[in-house]
N, C-alpha and C positions, 0 to 999 in steps of 0.2 A: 359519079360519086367522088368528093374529094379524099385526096392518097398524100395530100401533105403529109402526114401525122407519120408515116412510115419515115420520114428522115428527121423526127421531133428528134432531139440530143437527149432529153430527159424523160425517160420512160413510164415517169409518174405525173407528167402533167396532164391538168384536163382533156387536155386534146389529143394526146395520144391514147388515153385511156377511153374516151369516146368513139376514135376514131377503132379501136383493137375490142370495143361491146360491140359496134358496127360490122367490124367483117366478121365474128365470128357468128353474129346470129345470118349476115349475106352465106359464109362456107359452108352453115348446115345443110344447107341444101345442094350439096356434092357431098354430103356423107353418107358412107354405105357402113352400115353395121354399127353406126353412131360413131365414126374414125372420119375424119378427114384429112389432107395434106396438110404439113406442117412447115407455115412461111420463113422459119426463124434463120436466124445467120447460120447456124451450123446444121438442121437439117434441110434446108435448101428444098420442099417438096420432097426426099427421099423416103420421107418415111411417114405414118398413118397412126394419129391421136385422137383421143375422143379431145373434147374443146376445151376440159380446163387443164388435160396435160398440153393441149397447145396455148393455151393464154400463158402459162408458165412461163414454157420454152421463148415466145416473145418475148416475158418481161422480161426474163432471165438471160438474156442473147440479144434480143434487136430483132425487128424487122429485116428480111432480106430486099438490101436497098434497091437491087435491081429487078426485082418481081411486084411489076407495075399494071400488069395489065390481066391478073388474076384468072388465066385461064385454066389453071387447076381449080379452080374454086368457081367457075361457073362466071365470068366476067359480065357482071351486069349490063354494059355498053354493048356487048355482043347478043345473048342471050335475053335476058330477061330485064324487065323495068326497075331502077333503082328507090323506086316507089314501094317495092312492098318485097317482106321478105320472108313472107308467107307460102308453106307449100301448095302446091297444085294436084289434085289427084287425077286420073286419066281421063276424067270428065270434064276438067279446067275447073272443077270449083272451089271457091278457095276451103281449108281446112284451117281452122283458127288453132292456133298453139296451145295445151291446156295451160299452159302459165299465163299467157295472154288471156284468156277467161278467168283465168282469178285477179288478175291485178298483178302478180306476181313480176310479167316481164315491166310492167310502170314501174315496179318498186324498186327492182334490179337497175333499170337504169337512173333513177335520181339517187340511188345509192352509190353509182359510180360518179356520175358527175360534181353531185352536191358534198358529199361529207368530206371531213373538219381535214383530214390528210391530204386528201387529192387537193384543194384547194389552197392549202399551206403551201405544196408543191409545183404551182404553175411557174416561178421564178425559178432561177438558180440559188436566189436566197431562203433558206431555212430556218425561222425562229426556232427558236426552242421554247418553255416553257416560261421562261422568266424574260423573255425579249430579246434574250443577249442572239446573233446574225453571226453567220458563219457562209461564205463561199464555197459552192460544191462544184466539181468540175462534173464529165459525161457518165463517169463510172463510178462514182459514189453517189449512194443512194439512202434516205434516212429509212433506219430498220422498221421504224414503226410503221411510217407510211407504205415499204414495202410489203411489212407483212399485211398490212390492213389490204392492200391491194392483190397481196394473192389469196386471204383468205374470200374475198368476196370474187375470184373468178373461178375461184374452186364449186361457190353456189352455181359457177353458168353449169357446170358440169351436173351437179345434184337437179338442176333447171328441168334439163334437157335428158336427163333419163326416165324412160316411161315405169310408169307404177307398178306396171306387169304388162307384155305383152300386148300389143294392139288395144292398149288405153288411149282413149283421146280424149274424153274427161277431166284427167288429172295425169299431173304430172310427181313426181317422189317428191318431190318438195313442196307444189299444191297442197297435195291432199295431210301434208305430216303438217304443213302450215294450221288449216285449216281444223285440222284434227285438235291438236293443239290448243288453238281458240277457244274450241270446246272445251277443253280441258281445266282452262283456264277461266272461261266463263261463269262455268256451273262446279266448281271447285271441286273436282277428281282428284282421287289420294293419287300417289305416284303408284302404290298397288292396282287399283280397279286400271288406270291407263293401259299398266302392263297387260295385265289379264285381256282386257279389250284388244292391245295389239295381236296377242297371243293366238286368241278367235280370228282376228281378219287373218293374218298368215295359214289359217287351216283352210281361212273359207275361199280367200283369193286364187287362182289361178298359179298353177305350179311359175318358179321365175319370178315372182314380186319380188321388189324391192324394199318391203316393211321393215324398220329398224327393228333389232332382238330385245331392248329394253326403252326404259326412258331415259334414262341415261344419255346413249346415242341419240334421243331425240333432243335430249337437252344439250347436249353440245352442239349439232344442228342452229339450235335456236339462238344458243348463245354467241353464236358466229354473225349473225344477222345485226347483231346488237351490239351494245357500248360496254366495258367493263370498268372492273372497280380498281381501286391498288389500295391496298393494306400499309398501317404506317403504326409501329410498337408507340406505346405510349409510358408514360409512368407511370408504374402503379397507384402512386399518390396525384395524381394529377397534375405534377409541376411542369412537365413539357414533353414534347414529341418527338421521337426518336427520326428527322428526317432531315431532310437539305443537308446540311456540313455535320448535321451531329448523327448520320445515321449509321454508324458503325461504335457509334460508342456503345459500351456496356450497363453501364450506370448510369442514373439519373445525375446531371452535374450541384443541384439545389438539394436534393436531400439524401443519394449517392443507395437508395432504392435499386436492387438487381432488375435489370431488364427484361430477362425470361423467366421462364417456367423453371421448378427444379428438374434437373437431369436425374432419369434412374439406368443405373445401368442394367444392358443388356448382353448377353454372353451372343446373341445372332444378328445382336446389330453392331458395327465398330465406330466411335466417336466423329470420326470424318465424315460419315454419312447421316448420323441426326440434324435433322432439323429444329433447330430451335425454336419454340414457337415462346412470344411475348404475352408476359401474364394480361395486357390490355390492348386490343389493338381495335385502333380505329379505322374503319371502313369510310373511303373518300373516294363517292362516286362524281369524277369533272364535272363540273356545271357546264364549260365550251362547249364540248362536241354537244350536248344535249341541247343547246339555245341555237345551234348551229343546225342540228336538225332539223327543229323548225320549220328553219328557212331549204332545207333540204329538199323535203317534203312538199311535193305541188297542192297537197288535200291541208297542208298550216301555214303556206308562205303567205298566200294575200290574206287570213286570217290576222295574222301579226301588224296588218297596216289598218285595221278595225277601227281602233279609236281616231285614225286619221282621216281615210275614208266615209266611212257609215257612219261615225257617231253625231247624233244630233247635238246641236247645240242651240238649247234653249231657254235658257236658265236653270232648269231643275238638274237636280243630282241622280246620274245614276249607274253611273262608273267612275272611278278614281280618274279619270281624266277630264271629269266634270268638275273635279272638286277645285278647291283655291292651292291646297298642296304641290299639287299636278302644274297649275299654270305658273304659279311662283318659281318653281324648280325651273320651267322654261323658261322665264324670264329673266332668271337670272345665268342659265346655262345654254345663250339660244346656238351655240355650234350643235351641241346636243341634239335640241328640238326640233333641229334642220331637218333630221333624217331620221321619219317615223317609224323607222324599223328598229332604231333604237330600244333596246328591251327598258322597260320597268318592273324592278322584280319586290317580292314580298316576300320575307322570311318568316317561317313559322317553328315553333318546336315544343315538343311538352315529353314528359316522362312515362313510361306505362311499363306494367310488368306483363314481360314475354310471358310464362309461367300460367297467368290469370291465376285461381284458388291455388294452385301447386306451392306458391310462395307469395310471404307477403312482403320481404325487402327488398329482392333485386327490381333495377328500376333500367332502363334501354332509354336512350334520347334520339329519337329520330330527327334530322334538320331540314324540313323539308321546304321548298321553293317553286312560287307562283307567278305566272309570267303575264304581269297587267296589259298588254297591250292587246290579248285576244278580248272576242266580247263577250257581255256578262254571262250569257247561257255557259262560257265555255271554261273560265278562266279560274272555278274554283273547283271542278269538275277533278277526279281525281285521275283519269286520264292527261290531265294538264298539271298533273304537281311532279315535282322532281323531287326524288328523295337525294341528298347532295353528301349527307354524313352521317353515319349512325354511328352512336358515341357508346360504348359499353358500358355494360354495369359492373359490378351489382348494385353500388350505388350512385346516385344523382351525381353529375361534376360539381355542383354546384358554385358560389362563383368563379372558380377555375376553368368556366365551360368554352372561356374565353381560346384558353391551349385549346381546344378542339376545332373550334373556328380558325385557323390559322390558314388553314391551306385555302378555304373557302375565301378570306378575306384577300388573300392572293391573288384568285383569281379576281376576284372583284376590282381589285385597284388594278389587274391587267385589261381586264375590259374598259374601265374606265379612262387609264392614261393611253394606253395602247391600241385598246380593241385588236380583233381578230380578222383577218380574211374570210367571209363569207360567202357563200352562192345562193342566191332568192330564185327559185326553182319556179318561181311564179313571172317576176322579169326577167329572168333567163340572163343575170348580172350580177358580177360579183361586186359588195360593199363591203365595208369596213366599217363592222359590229362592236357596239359599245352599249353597256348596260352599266344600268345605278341600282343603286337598293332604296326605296322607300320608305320601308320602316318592318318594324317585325310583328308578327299576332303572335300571343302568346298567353297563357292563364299569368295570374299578379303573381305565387312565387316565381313561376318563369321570366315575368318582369323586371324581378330585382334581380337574377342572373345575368340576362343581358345588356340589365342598364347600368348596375352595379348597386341603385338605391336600395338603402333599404327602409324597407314596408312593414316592417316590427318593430318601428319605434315612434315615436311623438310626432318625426315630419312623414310618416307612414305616406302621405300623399305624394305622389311623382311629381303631379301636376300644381299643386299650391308651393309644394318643395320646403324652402323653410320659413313660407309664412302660412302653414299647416295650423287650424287649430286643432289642440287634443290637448283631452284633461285626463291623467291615471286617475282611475278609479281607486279607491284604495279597499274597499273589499271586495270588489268585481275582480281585483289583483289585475287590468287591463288597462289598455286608452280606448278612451270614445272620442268621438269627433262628432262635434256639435258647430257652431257659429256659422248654419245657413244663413243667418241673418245680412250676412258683408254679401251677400247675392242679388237681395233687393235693393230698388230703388233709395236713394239718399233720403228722399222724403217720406219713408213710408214709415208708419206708426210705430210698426212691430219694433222697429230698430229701438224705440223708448224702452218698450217693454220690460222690465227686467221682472217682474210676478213670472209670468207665463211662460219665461226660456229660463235661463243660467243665474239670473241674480243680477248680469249686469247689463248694462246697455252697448249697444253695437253700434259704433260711428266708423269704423273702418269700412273702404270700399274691399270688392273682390281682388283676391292674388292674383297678382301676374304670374304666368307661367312662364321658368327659367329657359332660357336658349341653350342649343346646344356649345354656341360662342361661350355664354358666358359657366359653361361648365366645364370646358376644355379652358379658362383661363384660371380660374377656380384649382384644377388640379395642376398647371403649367407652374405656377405660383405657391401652390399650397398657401393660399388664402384663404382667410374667413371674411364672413359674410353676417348680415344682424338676422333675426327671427322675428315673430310677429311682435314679441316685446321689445323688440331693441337692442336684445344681448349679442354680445358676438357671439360667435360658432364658427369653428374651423370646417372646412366642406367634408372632411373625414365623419363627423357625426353624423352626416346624411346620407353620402356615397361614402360605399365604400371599395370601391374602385375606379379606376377612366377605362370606361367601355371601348375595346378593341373597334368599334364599330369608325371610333374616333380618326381610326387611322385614315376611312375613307373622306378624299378632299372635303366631298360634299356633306357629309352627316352633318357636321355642326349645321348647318344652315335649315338643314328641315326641320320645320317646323314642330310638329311631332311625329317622333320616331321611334317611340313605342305603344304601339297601341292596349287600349283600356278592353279589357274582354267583355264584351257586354251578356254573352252565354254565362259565364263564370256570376258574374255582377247578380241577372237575375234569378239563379239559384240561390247567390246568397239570400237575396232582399225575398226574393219568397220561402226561404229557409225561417228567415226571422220573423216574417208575418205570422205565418203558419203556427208553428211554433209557440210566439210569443200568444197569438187569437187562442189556441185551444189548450195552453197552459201545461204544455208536456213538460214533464219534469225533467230538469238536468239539461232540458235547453232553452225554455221561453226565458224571454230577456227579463220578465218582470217577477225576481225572483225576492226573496229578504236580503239578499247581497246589497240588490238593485235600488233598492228601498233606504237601508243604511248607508247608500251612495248618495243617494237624493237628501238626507237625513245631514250629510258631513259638508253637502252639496249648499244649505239651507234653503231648498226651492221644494215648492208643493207641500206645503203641511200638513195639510190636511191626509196625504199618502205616508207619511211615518207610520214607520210599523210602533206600537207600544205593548209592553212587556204581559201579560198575562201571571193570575197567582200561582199557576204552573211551572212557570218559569220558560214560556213556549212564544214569540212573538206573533203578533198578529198586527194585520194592517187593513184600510179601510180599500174596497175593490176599484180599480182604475177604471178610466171612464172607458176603455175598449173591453173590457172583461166581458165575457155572455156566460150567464145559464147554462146547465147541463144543458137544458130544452133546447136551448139557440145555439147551441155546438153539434146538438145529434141534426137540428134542421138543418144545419150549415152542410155538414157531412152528407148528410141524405142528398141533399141537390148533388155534389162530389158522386156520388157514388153511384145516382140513377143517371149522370149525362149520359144523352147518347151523343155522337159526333161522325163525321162521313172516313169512310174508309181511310186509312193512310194518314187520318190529319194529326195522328197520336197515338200514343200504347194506351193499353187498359188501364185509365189512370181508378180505376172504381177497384183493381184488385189494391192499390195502397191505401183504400179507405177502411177504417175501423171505428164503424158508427156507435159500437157497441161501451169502446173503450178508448172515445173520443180523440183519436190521433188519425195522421197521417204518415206513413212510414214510406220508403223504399221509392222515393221520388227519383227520377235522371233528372236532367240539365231540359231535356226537352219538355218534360214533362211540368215543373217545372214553367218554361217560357209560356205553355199554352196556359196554365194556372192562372198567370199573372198578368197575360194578356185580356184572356176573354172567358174562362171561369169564375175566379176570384169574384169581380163585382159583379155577377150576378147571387153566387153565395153570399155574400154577406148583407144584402139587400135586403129589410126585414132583421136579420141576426143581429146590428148592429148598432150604435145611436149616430142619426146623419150626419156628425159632425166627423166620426169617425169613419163611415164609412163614405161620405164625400174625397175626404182623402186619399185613402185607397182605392176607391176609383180615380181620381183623378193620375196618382202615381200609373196604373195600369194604362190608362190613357196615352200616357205617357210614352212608356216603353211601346205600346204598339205602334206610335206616332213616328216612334224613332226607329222603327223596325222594317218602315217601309222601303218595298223598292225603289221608290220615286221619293225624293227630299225636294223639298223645295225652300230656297237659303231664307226668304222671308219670312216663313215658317217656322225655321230653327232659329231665329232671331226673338223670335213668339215664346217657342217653347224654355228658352235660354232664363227667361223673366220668369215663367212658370214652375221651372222644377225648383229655384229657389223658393217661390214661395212654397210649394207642395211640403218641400221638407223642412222651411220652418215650421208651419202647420203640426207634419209631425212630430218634431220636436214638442212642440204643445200638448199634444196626446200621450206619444210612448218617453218611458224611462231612456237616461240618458244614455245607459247600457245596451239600449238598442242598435245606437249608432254606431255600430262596427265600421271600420273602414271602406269596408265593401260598399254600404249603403252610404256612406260619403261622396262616394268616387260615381255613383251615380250623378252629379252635379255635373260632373266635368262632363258624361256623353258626346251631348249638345254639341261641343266646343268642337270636339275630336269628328264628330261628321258635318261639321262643317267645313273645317280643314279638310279633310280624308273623302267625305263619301259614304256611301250607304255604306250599314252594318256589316250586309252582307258578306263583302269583300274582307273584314278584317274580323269578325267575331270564330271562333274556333271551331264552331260545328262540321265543315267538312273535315278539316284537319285531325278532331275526334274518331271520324269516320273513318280517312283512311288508316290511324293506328291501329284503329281497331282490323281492318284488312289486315296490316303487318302482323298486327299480333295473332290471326288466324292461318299465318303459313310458318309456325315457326316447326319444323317438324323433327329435328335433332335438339332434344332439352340438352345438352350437354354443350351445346353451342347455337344457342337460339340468333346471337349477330348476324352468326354466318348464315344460317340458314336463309332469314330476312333479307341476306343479299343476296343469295343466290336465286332465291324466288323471285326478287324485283328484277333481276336483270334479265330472266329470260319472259317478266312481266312484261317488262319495257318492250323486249323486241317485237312478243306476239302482239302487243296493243299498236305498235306502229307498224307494223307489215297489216295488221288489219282494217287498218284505213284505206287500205288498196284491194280491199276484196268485193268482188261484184255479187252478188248475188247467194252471199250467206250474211246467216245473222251474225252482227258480233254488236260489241259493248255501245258502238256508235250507233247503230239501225235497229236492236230490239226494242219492241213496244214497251211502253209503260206500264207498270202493274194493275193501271185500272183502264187500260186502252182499248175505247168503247167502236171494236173495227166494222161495227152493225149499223151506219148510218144509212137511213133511208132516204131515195131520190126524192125531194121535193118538187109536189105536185103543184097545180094551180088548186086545187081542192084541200091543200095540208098545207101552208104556207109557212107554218112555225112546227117546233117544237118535235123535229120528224128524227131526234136520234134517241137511238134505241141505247139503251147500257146493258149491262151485265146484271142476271138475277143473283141473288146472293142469300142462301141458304134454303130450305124447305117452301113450297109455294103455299101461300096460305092468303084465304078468301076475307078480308074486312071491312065494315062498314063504318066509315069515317061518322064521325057525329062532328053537329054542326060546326064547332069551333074552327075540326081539324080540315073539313069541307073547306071554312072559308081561307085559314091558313094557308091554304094548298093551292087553291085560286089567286089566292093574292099572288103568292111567290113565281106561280108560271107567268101571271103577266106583268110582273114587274123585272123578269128576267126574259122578257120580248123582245126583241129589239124593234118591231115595227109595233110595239104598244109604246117605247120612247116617246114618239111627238104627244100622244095624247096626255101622258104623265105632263109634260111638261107645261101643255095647254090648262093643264086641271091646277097646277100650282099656279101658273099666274092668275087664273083666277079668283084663285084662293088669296092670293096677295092683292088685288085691287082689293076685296071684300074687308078683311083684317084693317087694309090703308085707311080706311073710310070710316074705321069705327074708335081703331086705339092708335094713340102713338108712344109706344111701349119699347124699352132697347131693341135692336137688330138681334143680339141673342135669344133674347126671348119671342122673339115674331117671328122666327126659323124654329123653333121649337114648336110653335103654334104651328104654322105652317104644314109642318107635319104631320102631327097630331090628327089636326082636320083631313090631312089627305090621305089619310092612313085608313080613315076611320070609315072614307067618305067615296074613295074613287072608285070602287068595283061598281058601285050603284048608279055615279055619274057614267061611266065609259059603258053601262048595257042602256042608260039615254041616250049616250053621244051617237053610238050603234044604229041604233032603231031611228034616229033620224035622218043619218048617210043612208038608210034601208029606203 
């Protein structure tokens, strides 16, 4: 065994600290009463510790330099095989350690090797946080990293003591680990925990080790893990009380007191309060967290994923597919060199801790996704970093900029600097550099972090200020209309002026603004023209330079904030809905809408005209239905059935009676508009209208998919223009809210970026929604939030190391079918069983559902494939032979005929191989 390490100078480098995890789990095995001899310079062997008062006495002293050949400790060259350091019992056979069975001793040592302090310390030189290098001689040592160093040899101690008495099972920290997990999995109040500990200390074996509360478990766990630091802020938002200004009292921009009021206390005396700051913001490091990572042997070669494993085939289906991704290489290829380079994504949105409790205060969580894992893993809530959580009670809004500060610090420090890392997977340390990509976000959070703003005439990020929008003048809003710059130069519509706005459209589509030219723009305080040609100063558009600005690389990506397409399609099926069943106080096609169109001089025929009442009326648009064709629309809504998990009860928002739809979510919602919608309106509606709506829906599930293929999006880019010139032709001009404008742009944005998946908000909803179910002191809901995530964090990463329990990584699926049967030569298909689901009950399919049911099992066969396939090209010489008819329409045929036709061909095909 090597013994270099005993004469290392610096007590904190990796080598010492691997070599001092080494002999203390080699000494166990000379301990009696769980004490062994203690190497250090001043007890010399005299005297007998359990192992984490000797790992102390080491750090804290030194190795004693001339005890080399460890014959108090059982000298493995003498004795026993340096091979294993494992007990023997009187039989010779081995006894595996209960931490070793849980994973526990793997996690203990890439916790010592790999994290963010040990590794800073292999030199004599020590960064600090802002880069600035300072020389350290033998006997000075950085507080942090010592302490991180004793708290984690104080775990070999908590390790290595048994649970109770002749446990070999578990170890006290196993089993409180593992407990934990539970705890945390299936969400246990900190009551019930207690109460459960409370039971096992009656039921255990006198002498357990069981902590008294959860408290003690929760410091336990919070030692495992990474912590936060707290940083006052203003209470008006003008800046943050840290770096050179953290001892000021006042805000310096609006001169806003810093704290809390003081009450006086006759048992407390002014030297001993604690000041607490009326807003403080919680800044969990991004480093050590990206550093773990690579810490971790169960995430290090995960991280080299898109460099490794990813196919590359022309389709899209990771952001490292996309053209975003390859441009940023090409143009930064030092970067691209070393695929362990992080690609991160930022995310953030508002929510009230509270829920019904209140409806003003608002919490900003900032949370951060690390693109380089693969797609199963990387939007996973196990994979997001929560970095900032910015307090309420209200939004920062665009001030949110102070809140990022520290965040964008580290960023430009990984970027110009990067960090000393250990990849726990090459067993090598590199020098760690990450970029930001770009942020997800809902549209008010858009204009937050980009500064635009979205409530006014250039409302569009992406057209910027050659945005069209008309104020309505008694809609009191702007609409945005002119799909028409979307199509083709040649196409008719562009004449058109009857059928859209009055005029004709010769302008091509906007270019979207670079980030170049928006950091020149405020560098300058310049103006720029609009779609008319007037100047404008860049203040009427932005209205600030986004802090993002700072980093080298922002201006050059492409785009850097993404378009929420969750948000987008609540609105656009907000407005269909709506607008189709006439609810009042929100369909777009109201008498406002009407006197718009009326000021507008387009469709005359829809003027409302006055009544001898004095009441207007107007003649019904062409998407208007019938009582009749709103309760049949409804009724389909409200009889779907659909397969477990694929959606909520969307049939309890139906009210057929009193033709609305109410209390839709985001997802609900997506499925609408996906793959409900056009089958309701099918019959309800006149084809013209309801061609478009499907085709819109088409649309979005096109763009919804995992797999893009860029020729595709090339395709569709040509199509949503026309879709929503179309519907410009149908619906009032009031319908075009921005939302469904910003529909155009998608397309663009996953072409650059990549599937939806990656940047649309739903997991990110998700896990607020987690935060917002641990807040458990309302009187300080932030804190709370941190406190839960921090000892979240550690249990989810000590539980990647556990063998043989369930946790977040390895439990089944909600509909996880674990009843597959062995296929026979006599059962060749079709041999897994599911889960029954509810009451058993006897029914006799009638013919239809018969053949329905046949069809679907064997067109979901996999050895019925070939013959499908043989039955179509049949069908296509037959078709060849008779019409020559477009390609779209002879695939439609094509269908049709085999739809109709192949159960009764494939029981010929049968009986003839018979």
């Amino acid at each position: 065994m090597d013994r270099s390490w005993i004469h290392e100078p610096n007590r904190l480098s990796a080598k010492f600290l691997k070599g001092l995890y080494n002999f203390i789990l080699f000494a166990k095995a000379s301990a009696r009463d769980g004490r062994f001899a203690c190497p250090c310079r001043k007890c010399v062997n005299m005297h007998r510790f359990s192992p984490g008062v000797v790992s102390s006495h080491i750090l804290e002293n030194g190795f004693s330099p001339g005890y080399t050949d460890w014959i108090f400790h059982r000298d493995p060259t003498s004795q026993t095989s340096d091979s294993s350091y494992s007990h023997q019992n009187d039989d010779g056979l081995r006894e595996v350690d209960a931490q070793e069975q849980h994973g526990v001793q793997q996690f203990l040592e890439d916790m010592a090797v790999g994290s963010d302090e040990i590794e800073n310390s292999r030199s004599t030189r020590v960064e600090n946080d802002w880069g600035d290098s300072s020389t350290i001689d033998d006997d000075t040592q950085p507080t942090e990293a010592y302490e991180y160093a004793k708290r984690f040899h104080d775990l070999l101690e908590e390790s290595d003591e048994e649970l109770f008495s002749g446990c070999r099972k578990h170890s006290k920290l196993s089993f409180i680990l593992e407990l934990y997990n539970k705890k945390c999995m299936y969400g246990w109040s900190d009551k019930s925990f207690e109460d459960l500990l409370t039971t096992m200390r009656e039921t255990l074996p006198e002498g357990e080790k069981l902590p008294e509360s959860s408290y003690e478990v929760r410091k336990l766990i919070d030692a495992l893990g990474l912590d936060y630091q707290t940083i006052d802020a203003c209470p008006n938002d003008c800046m943050l009380f840290w770096k050179e200004h953290i001892d000021e009292p006042r805000c310096l921009h609006c001169n806003a007191y810093r704290y809390k009021e003081e009450t006086e206390s006759s048992s407390t005396s002014k030297r001993n309060k604690i000041r607490k700051g009326v807003k403080v913001l919680r800044w969990f490091p991004l480093i050590p967290r990206l550093q773990r990572l690579f810490m971790c042997k169960k995430t290090a070669s995960l991280m080299r994923w898109h460099f490794d494993e990813r196919r590359d085939d022309g389709y899209l289906r990771h952001p490292a597919d996309a053209r975003a991704w390859k441009d940023f290489d090409s143009r930064y290829a030092d970067f691209a060199k070393e695929p362990r380079n992080v690609r991160l994504g930022l995310a953030t949105d508002g929510f009230n801790p509270f829920r019904s409790l209140s409806s003003t205060h608002s919490s900003w969580p900032v949370v951060v996704t690390a693109y380089n894992l693969p797609p199963w893993l990387c939007m996973k809530q196990s994979s997001l970093f929560l970095c900032l959580l910015i307090p309420g009670p209200k939004s920062p809004g665009a001030n949110i900029d102070i809140y990022l500060e520290p965040f964008i610090e580290e960023l430009i420090h990984l970027w110009e600097k990067g960090v000393d890392t250990y990849d726990a997977h090459a067993k090598t340390t590199f020098k760690l550099h990450a970029s930001l990509l770009w942020t997800i976000n809902d549209f008010p959070a858009y204009s937050m972090l980009s500064g635009w703003r979205t409530k006014t005439g250039y409302g569009c990020p992406c057209c910027g200020f050659n945005t069209w929008s008309k104020w309505l003048k008694h809609g009191n809003k702007y609409c945005f209309l002119g799909h028409r710059r979307f199509l083709s130069y040649d196409h008719s519509w562009r004449r058109n002026k009857k059928c859209f706005d009055g005029t004709e459209e010769l302008r091509g589509p906007p270019v979207r603004m670079t980030g170049s030219c928006i950091r020149d723009l405020w560098d300058s305080n310049g103006s720029t023209r609009d779609l008319n040609g007037t100047n404008i100063n860049i203040t009427e558009g932005c209205k600030k330079k986004s802090i993002f600005f700072r980093l080298p690389y922002w201006e050059y990506n492409r785009v850097r904030h993404n378009l929420d397409v969750m948000h987008i399609e609540k609105n656009v099926c907000d407005n269909i809905l709506d607008t189709l069943l006439s609810v009042r106080g929100k369909t777009k096609d109201n008498v406002k809408a009407r006197f718009d169109m009326q000021e507008m001089g387009i469709r005359h025929t829809l003027h409302p005209f006055e009544l001898s009442t004095g009441k207007y009326r107007a003649a019904p648009a062409l998407f208007e239905m019938s009582s009749t064709e709103k309760k049949q629309m409804l009724r389909v809504l409200k009889h779907v059935k659909v397969p477990d998990g694929y959606s909520s009860n969307i049939s309890r928002c139906v009210d057929v009676k009193h033709k609305k739809i109410s209390g839709l979510k985001s997802h609900d919602c997506h499925v609408l508009l996906h793959d409900l919608l056009p089958v309701a309106v099918r019959g309800c509606l006149k084809d013209r209208v309801a061609r478009a709506l499907i085709d819109l829906s088409a649309y979005f599930r096109e763009l919804s998919s995992k797999v893009l293929k860029v020729s595709r999006l090339e395709e569709m880019e040509v199509e949503i223009g026309e879709i929503l010139a179309r519907m410009e032709m149908i619906f009032p001009p009031s319908f075009f809210t921005i939302m469904v404008h910003l529909v155009v742009h998608l397309v663009e944005e996953a072409k650059w970026n990549g599937p939806v998946q990656y940047r649309w908000m739903y997991p990110i909803e998700r896990y607020l929604m987690t935060l917002k179910a641990h807040v458990g002191n309302k009187a300080y809901p932030e804190a709370s939030i941190a406190q839960w995530y921090i000892a979240n964090e550690a249990i989810t990463f000590c539980s990647r190391y556990f063998e043989g329990v369930r946790t977040r990584f390895n439990k089944p699926a909600r509909n996880s079918d674990d009843m597959d049967l062995l296929r026979t030569e006599d059962s060749p298909v079709n041999t897994t069983s599911g889960h029954p689901i509810g009451k058993v009950e006897n029914i006799i399919l009638n013919p239809t559902s018969w053949v329905q049911a046949h069809r679907y099992v064997l067109y979901n066969s996999k050895e019925v494939l070939p013959y499908i396939e043989e039955h179509k090209d049949e069908i296509k010489r037959k078709l060849s032979s008779r019409n020559r008819r477009n390609n779209a329409s002879r695939l439609i045929e094509i269908e049709k005929v085999h739809h109709s036709t192949f159960v009764d061909w494939f029981k010929g095909r049968l009986e003839c191989i018979e």
